[in-house]
C-alpha positions, 0 to 999 in steps of 0.5 A: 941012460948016461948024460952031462949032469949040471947040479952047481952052475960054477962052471964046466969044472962042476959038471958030471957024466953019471947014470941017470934013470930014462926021461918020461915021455909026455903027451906032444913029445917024442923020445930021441937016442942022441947020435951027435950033439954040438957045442954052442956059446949058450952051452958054456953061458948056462953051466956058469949061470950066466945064460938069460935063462937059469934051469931049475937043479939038477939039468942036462946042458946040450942046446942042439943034438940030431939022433933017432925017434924010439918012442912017440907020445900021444898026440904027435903026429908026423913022427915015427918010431926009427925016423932021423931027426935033428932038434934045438931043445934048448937042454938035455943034448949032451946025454944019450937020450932025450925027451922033447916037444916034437915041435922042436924036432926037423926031418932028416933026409938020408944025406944029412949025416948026423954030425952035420945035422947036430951043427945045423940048425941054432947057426944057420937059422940065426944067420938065415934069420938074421941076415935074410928077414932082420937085415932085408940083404940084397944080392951085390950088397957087402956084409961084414961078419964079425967072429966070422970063424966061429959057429955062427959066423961061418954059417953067415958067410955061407948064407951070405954067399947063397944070397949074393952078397959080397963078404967080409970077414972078420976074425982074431988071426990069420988062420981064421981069416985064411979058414973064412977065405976058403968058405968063398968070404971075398976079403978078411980083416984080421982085426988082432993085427990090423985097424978094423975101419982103416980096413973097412974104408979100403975095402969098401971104398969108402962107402962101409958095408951095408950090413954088419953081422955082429955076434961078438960085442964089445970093443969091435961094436963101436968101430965097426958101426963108426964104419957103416954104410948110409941106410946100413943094418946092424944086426945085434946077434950075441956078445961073445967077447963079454961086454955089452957095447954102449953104442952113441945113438947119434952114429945111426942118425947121422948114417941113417942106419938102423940098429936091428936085435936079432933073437931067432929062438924068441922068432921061432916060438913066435912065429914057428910058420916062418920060422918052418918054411925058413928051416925047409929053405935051409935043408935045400941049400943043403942038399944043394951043396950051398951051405954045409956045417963046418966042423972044428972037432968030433969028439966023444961025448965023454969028451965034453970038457975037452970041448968046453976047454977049446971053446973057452979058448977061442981055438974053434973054427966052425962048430964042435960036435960030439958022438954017441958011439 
């Protein structure tokens, strides 16, 4: 097999695409031939040795990936030889082949194509998770997505939609916001030409979003929770922008809000029953055209840091998958 090789985690710089003998296939897991792999924030954060969780050395970096089962191991049942798949594994994506827990791995139907399947699963569970268990949404309430052009937040504006809320999404440049505009958003802010609570009060009338989906972090944090409705739901999903806010608590007294962490891979080993039904309800929303991945870029595999160079950038709209072809 060939596979994306992090022997040194001092960046994607260190990364190297080489030959490695084929993954041993244990009791419980099933072996998949990668067709499509995406690209995720988490993916970036771990080859600089900046992720929470640090592998042992050497690894293959590649959270997500969707491809073909060509070996079960013993105990796993479900499963087949030539079944289509689509896992969250945590490692060893960005390669040509993987050995996983068949826990972790989704049932493909025919329709779900294997580049959308490889961005589906970590950005609409999160948003699913987020805005639907953690943040309680309700049909006719607002949301304001921040970085809502990215993996994550187009998946949220979808969710959101499907769920009836109205959207308002937030992003770095005028592109962006047009790109959230055709995802069905109902309004934009620009927050890198204009004030972000200015922008909040019109919109709003004055009243602020009910929930505030937040993956970005630092100095947007405080404005926008300055800016939220009376019994508003800030959901805590990642700090893209670097910086952790410190956030003065006193603003969720006085708004009688509520400051919600929001963690979907620790939900999902927790209580993988909510999180399967959650799952199977997304694949529905799928089929029935309600959601569906936007795709920034599909590339080679070998192609990886190209990638890396255009989500380091901030150039990516959606997600960024890579083949196996």
């Amino acid at each position: 097999m060939k596979a994306w090789v992090c022997d040194n985690p001092v960046g994607v710089e260190a990364l190297q695409w080489r030959e490695l003998p084929p993954p041993a296939l244990g009791a419980g897991q099933i072996r998949v031939q990668i067709k499509a792999a995406s690209l995720n924030f988490p993916d970036l954060l771990i080859v600089q040795n900046k992720y929470q969780m640090k592998p042992p050395l050497p690894f293959v970096p590649g959270t997500e990936f969707s491809g073909v089962v060509s070996e079960v191991g013993d105990g796993v049942t479900g499963f087949a030889v030539g079944q289509r798949v689509a896992a969250f594994g945590g490692l060893g994506g960005f390669a040509t082949e993987v050995c996983i827990p068949a826990a972790l791995a989704m049932p493909l139907p025919d329709a779900f194509s294997f580049e959308d399947a490889a961005a589906f699963i970590c950005t609409y569970a999160t948003s699913h998770h987020a805005l639907m268990d953690r943040g309680a949404l309700q049909a006719g309430e607002t949301v304001l997505i921040l970085g809502a052009a990215g993996g994550v937040g187009t998946a949220a504006i979808q969710v959101a939609k499907a769920a009836g809320a109205r959207v308002i999404a937030a992003a770095g440049s005028d592109a962006k916001c047009q790109a959230c505009k055709a995802l069905g958003a109902d309004a934009t802010i620009n927050y890198a030409t204009q004030n972000l609570r200015d922008e909040l009060k019109t919109l709003t009338e004055g009243k602020g979003p009910d929930v505030i989906y937040d993956p970005v972090g630092g100095d947007l944090a405080e404005a926008a929770f300055r800016s939220i409705a009376w019994r508003g739901r800030y959901l805590v999903i990642g700090f893209a922008q670097g910086a952790i806010p410190a956030l003065p608590l006193n603003l969720a007294l006085l708004k009688g809000a509520s400051l919600v962490g929001v963690f979907w891979g620790e939900f999902a080993k927790r209580e993988p029953g909510r999180n399967a039904r959650m799952l199977g309800e997304l694949a529905t929303w799928y089929a029935a055209g309600k959601i569906k991945p936007v795709l920034d870029h599909v590339l080679p595999l070998e192609q990886l840091p190209a990638a890396f160079a255009r989500m380091a950038a901030r150039e990516v709209v959606g997600k960024l998958v890579l083949t196996n072809v």
